[in-house]
C-alpha positions in Angstrom: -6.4 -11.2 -17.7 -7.3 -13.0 -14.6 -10.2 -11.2 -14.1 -11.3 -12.0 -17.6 -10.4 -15.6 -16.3 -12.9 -15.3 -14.0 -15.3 -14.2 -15.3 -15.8 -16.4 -18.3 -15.3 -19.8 -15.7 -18.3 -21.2 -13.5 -18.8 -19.6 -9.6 -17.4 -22.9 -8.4 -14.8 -23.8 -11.3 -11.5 -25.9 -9.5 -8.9 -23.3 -11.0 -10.7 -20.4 -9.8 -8.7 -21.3 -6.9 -5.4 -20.2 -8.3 -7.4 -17.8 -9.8 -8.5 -15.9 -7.1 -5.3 -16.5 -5.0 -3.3 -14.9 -8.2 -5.7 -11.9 -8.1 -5.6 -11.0 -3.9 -1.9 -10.9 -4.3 -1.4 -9.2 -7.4 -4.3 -6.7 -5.3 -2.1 -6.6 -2.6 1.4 -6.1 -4.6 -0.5 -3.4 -6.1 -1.2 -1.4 -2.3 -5.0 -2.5 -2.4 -5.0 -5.0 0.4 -9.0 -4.9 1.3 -9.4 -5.9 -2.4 -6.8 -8.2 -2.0 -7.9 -10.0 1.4 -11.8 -10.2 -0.6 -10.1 -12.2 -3.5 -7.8 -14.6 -1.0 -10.9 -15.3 1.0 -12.7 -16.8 -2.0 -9.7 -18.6 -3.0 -9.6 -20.2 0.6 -13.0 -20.8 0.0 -12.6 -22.5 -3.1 -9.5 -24.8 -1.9 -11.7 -26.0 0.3 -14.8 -27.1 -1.1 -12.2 -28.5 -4.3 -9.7 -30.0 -1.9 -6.6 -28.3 -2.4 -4.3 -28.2 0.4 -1.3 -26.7 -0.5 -3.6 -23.9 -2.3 -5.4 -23.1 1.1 -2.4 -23.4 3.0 -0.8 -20.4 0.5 -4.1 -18.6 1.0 -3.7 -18.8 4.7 -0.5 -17.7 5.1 -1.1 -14.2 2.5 -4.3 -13.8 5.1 -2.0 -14.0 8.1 0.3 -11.7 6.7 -2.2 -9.5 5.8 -3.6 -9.2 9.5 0.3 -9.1 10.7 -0.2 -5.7 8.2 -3.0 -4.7 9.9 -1.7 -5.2 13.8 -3.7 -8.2 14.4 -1.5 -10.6 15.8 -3.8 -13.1 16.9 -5.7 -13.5 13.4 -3.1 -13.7 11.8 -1.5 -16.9 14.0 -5.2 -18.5 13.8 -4.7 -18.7 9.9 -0.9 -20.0 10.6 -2.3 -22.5 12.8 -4.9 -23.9 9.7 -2.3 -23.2 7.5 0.1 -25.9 9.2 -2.7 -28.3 9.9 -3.5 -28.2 6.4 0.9 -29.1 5.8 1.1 -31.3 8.2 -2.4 -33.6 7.5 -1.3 -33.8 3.9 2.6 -34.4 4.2 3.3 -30.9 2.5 5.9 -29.1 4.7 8.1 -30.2 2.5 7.7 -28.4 -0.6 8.6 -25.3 -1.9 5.5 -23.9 -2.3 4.9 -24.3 1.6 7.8 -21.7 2.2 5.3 -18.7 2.5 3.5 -20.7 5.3 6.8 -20.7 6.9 7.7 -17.4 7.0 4.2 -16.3 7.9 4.5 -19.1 10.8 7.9 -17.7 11.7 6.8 -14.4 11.8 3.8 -15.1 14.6 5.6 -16.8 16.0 8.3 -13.8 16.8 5.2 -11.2 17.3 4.2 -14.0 20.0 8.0 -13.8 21.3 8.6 -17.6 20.7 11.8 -17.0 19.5 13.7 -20.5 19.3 10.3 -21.6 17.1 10.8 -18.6 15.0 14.1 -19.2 14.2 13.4 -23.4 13.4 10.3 -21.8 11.1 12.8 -19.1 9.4 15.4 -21.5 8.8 12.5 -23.8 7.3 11.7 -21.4 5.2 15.3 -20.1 3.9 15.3 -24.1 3.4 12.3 -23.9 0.8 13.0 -20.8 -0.3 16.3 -22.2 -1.5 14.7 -24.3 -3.8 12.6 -21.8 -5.3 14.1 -20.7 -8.1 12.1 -23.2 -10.0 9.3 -21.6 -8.7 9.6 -18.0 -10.5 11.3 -14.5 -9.9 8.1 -13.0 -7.7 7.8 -15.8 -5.4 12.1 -16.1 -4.9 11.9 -12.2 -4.2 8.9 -11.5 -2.4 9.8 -14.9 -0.3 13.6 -13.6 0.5 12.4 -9.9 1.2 10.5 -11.2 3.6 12.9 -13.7 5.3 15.6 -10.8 5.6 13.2 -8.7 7.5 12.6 -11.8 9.8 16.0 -12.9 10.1 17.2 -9.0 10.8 14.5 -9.1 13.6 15.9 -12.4 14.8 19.4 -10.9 15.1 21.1 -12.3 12.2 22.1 -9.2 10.3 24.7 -11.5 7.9 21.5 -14.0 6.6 19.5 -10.8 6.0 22.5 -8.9 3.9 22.6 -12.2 1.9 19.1 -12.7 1.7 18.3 -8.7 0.4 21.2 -9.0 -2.0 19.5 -12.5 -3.3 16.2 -10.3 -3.7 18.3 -7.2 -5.0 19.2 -9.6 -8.2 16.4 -11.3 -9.0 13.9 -7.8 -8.7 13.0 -7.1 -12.0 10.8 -5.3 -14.9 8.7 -8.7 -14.8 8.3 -8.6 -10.7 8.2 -4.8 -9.8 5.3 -3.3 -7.9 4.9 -0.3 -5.7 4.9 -3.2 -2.6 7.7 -4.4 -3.6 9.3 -0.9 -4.3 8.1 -0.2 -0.3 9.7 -3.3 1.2 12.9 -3.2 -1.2 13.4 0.1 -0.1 12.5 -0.4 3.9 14.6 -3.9 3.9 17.5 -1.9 2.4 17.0 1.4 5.2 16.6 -1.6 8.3 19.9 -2.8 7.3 
């Protein structure tokens, strides 16, 4: 459906932003991450030339983790570093949307062995992804897998039990994917 979206909407249309954001991650849910990083690309693209910072500051932090994927630690921290510009210049650290920039930022952050920033940046995030349920089952699963891994590697096995159990309940039929599968799985074996 969204590429149907696409394709019937203008090169340039404003919500072929979300558009193109909602594609690279289902493409990357779905193990295709190239694909994926293509279609992110052209939503950053598009949140910038419409003017959508909280948009671009989502794109950047599913780019950064897709270069953390890749071993590519200092990508991965220049697209954290945009990404929190972007929150910061625009008052949107705040809001529960910004709670994948967190993690991603927490998660350089770690791979750069700034440890008491990680932590602020995880705790951040739990903070936002707290709120989340508003959001939607995929982001309040894919959000808490994610902070359980971090919080695991920040030594703080209790917050991760919590956090996986969290994800555990709210994985569904409407949220499954083979990524998911993968990171449900490896969260659960790391613990």
């Amino acid at each position: 459906l969204v590429r149907q979206f696409i394709a019937a909407k203008g090169p340039d249309e404003e919500w072929l932003t979300v558009a193109h954001y909602l594609l690279g991650v289902a493409l990357v849910l779905k193990e295709q991450p190239e694909q994926g990083r293509a279609e992110l690309e052209r939503a950053d693209r598009l949140s910038r030339l419409h003017g959508f910072p909280a948009m671009r500051a989502r794109c950047l932090a599913a780019l950064s983790e897709q270069s953390l994927a890749r071993g590519d630690t200092r990508r991965a921290c220049e697209y954290i570093v945009e990404a929190r510009e972007a929150l910061a210049r625009y008052r949107l650290d705040h809001i529960t949307t910004s709670a994948p920039v967190f993690v991603a930022s927490a998660r350089c952050s770690l791979a750069q062995g700034r440890l008491a920033e990680a932590r602020d940046e995880a705790r951040q995030a739990l903070r936002l992804t707290s709120l989340m349920r508003i959001m939607g089952p995929l982001n309040e699963v894919y959000s808490r897998l994610a902070l359980a891994n971090l919080f695991l590697a920040l030594g703080d096995h209790a917050q991760s039990v919590v956090l996986l159990a969290d994800a555990q309940a709210a994985y569904g039929p409407a949220n499954r994917s083979p990524l998911g599968d993968r990171m449900m799985a490896e969260t659960l074996q790391r613990l």
